[in-house]
N, C-alpha and C positions, 0 to 999 in steps of 0.2 A: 353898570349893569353886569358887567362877565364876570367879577371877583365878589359876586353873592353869595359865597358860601355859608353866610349866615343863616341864609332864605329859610322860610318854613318848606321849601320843596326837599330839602332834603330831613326834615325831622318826621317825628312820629306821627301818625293819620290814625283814628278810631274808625272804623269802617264796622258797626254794630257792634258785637261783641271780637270783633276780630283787628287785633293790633297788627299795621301795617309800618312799617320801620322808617317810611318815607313817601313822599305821594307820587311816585313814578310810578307808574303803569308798562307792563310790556304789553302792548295791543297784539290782538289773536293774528296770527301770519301764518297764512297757507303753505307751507313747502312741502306737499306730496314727496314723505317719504315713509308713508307708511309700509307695512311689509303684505304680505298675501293674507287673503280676506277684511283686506283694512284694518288690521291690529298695528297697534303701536308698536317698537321696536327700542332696541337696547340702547341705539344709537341716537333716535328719540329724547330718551332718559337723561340721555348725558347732555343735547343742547339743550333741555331744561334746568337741568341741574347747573350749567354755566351761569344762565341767567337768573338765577334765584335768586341773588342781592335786590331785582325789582320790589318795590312793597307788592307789587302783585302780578300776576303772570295770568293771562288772560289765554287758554291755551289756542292752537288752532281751531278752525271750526270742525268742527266732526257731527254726522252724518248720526240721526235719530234711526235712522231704518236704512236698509238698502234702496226706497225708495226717493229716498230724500240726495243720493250722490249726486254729484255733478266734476268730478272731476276725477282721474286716476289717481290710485296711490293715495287718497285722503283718507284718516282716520276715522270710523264710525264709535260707535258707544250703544252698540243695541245686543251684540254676541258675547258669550262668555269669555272669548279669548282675547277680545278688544275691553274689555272689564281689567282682564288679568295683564294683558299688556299695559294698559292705562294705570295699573297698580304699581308696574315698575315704574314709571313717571311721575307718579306722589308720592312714590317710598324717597326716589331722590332729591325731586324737591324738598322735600319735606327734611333729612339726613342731612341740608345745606341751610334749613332752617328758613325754607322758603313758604311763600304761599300760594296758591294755586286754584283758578277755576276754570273750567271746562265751556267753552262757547260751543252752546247749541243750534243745530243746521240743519235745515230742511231744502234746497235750492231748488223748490220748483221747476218752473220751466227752463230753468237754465241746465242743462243736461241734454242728453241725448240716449237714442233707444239704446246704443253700442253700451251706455254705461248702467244700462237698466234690468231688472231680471226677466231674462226672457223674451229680452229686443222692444218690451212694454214702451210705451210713449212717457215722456215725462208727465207730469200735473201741475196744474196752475187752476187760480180764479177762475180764466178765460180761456177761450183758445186761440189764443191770441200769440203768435210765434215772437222771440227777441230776436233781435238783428244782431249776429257776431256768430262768434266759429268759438269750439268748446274743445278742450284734448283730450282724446279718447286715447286706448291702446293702437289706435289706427290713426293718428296724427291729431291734429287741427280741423274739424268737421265741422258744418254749419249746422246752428240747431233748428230744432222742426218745430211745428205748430205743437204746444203739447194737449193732452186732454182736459178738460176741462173738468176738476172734482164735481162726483154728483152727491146730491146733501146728507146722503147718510155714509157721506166716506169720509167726513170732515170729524165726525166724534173720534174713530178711530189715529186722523194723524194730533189731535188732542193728547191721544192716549198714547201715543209713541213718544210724545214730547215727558208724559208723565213717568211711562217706562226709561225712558235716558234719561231723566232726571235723579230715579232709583237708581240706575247705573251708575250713574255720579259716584254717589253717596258710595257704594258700592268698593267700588277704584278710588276713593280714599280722599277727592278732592275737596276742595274746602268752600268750593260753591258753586256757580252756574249764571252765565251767562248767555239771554235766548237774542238769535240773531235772526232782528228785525230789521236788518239795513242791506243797501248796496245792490237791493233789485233778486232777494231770493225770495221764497214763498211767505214769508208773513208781510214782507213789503210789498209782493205783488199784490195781495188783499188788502192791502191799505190804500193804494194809489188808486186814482182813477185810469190811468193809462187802460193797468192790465185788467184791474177788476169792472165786469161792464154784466156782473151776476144781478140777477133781479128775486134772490132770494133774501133771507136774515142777513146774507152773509155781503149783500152788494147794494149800492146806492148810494143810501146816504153815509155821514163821517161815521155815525154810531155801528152801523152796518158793519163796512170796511175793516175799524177796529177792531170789532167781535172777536175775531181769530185769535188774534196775538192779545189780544186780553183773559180769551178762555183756556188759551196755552199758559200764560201766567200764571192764571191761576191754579190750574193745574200743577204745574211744579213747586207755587207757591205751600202746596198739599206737601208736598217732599219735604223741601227745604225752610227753614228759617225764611224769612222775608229778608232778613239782612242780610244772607247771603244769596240773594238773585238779584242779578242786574238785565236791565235791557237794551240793548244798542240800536241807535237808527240811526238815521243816514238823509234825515229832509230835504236836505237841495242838491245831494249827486245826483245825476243820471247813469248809474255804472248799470251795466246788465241793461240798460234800453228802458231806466223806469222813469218815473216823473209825476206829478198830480198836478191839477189846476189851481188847488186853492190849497200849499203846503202847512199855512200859517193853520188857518182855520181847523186842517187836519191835526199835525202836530200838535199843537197845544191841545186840541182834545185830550190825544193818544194819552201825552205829556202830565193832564189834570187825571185821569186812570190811572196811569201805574204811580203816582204819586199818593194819590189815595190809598193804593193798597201799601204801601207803607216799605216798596222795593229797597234794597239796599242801596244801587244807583243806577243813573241814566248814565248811558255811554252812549255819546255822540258825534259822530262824523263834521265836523266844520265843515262846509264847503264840498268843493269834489272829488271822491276818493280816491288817495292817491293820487290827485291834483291837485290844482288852486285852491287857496282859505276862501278867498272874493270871489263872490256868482254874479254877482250885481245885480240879485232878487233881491227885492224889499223886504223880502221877510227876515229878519236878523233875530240867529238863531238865541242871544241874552236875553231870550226872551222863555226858552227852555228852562234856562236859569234859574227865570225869576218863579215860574213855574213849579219848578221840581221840589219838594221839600227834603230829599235826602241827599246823598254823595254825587255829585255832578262831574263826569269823567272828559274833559276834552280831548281830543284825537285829529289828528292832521296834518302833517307838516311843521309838527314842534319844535323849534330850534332852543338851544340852552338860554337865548336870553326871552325867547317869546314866552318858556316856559316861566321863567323867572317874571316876567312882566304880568305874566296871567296870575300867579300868584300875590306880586306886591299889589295887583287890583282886584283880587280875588275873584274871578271870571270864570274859575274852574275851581273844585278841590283836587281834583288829582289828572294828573296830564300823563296822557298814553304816546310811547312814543315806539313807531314802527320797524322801520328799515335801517334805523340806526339801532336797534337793538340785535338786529341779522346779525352787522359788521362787530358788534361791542358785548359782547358777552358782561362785561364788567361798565353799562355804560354810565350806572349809576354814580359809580366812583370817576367817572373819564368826565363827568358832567360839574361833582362837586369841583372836580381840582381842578376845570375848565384845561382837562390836557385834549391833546386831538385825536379826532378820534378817525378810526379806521374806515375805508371805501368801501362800500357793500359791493359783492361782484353779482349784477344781476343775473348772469349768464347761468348762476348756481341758484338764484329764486325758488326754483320747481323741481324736484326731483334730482336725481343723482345719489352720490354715497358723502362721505364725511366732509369731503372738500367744496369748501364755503360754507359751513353748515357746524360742524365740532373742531375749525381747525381759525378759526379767528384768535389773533394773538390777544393775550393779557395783555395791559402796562405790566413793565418789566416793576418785581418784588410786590406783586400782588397774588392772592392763590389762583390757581386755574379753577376750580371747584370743578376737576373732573370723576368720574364715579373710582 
């Protein structure tokens, strides 16, 4: 298995009309270091630009509206100046011959008023508070119950999803990805945990779905169909979420954006940023079988799991996280099976260049710095 260099993981992928050079994925990763008013930065540009040999770069998640943050220092895509900073980050991907899409963020109740305009409550389905502590400019704080959207607020975060989706387009990127997973505001409307609404938008599966299907489509208005993807997240409980009956929901969701003819499903195996194995019966190859276009797995990919995912075809393209932090080049560190470097978590979240623009190449390979 470790000297498959032949593998189709490293050969060319058609992703619609968009030639991807390989079916690695760099999955979207948070490190708050945006600069003031949540615009992208130069420094930004350049950890993209390292990693551009990914067939595709799935960027962080960033923030539709200021009401959608949930953490400091995060990128948005709603002001002009985070357009024009997000513009230096697809001139250099792009300049590296990369490709690049933008994951879109709304994090509901997982926020705080500290991170909100005007000390506002966060929003969610319910009001229904998450259990965990959030980082504000003021530490580590526990978040609050948030308010509960009332039915004529829901057209408008629609419309924000539709306006960053023009944003996109905008800042130069090459497609868009709406984030439905990991327990922020389209997952909370999915799940029955959080969503307990007894309107269109709460009940039953069709219900629940509504949201993140009329967000679809809305951006699908924007963009090409082949280039939006959707990510979920069925069996974490990250953020305090969960549903009773995941199968029955999923595969709904799963038979919807399939229908509308998405570019791909991007999916969380298991728990994120945990275990692959939940030891729930619902097994996720069944998205799979599901989905009729580009199926992205994500979770804990190691070089030979990826390679076994592809000699059994279980995935078309494999996203792979926290070793893309440590390996700016990990496309090339995976083909030549060399070792590859230790992410320093300590540098995760915020800071300046170090762990972040200063991860070494293999020696006699380009740095692709700007």
């Amino acid at each position: 298995m470790t000297d498959q260099t032949d593998s189709d993981l490293f050969q060319p992928y058609q992703l619609g009309d968009l030639s991807l050079p390989n079916r690695i994925v760099m999955a979207p990763l948070t490190r708050s270091r945006a600069g003031k008013g949540d615009v992208p930065t130069p420094l930004m540009a350049t950890y993209y630009a390292q990693r551009s040999t990914a067939g595709l770069i799935i960027s962080e998640a960033s923030q539709i509206s200021p009401q959608g943050k949930g953490y400091i220092q995060t990128p948005g895509i709603y002001s002009e100046a985070q357009v024009a900073g997000w513009q230096q980050v697809t001139e250099a991907v792009h300049g590296h011959h990369g490709r690049i899409f933008i994951q879109l963020w709304h994090v509901g109740r997982i926020s705080h008023p500290d991170l909100q305009e005007g000390g506002a409550l966060p929003v969610a389905p319910s009001a229904i508070k998450a259990e965990g502590q959030v980082f504000t400019g003021n530490g580590m704080v526990d978040m609050v119950t948030p308010r509960a959207l009332e039915l004529d607020e829901i057209p408008g975060i629609v419309a924000d999803y539709r306006r960053a989706a023009e944003n996109a387009r905008a800042a130069g990127f090459d497609g868009v990805e709406i984030h439905s997973a990991n327990g922020y505001l389209l997952d909370q409307f999915l799940r029955d945990k959080t969503n307990r609404r007894e309107d269109a938008y709460g009940g039953s599966v069709e219900n629940r779905a509504r949201l993140l299907l009329e967000v679809t489509d809305a951006v699908l208005e924007v963009w090409d169909k082949a280039r939006v993807g959707v990510r979920l997240a069925p069996l974490s409980p990250a953020n305090d979420i969960e549903d009773g009956d995941p199968e029955t929901l999923f595969s709904y969701v799963t038979r919807q954006l399939s229908a509308r003819g998405i570019g791909f499903l991007h999916v969380v195996e298991g728990v994120t940023g945990g275990p692959r194995e939940t030891g729930h019966p619902f097994k996720l190859s069944k998205l799979r079988e599901l989905f009729e276009g580009t199926y992205v797995g994500n979770n804990a990919y190691t070089r030979d799991l990826a390679l076994a995912t592809r000699e059994s075809n279980a995935a078309d393209l494999i996203a792979f996280g926290k070793l893309f932090i440590a390996n700016p080049d990990l496309v090339e560190r995976l083909r030549r099976n060399a070792p590859l470097n230790a992410p320093d978590e300590a540098t995760f979240y915020g800071g300046d260049a170090h762990g972040y623009t200063d991860y070494p190449f293999l020696e006699g390979t380009p740095s692709r710095c700007l």
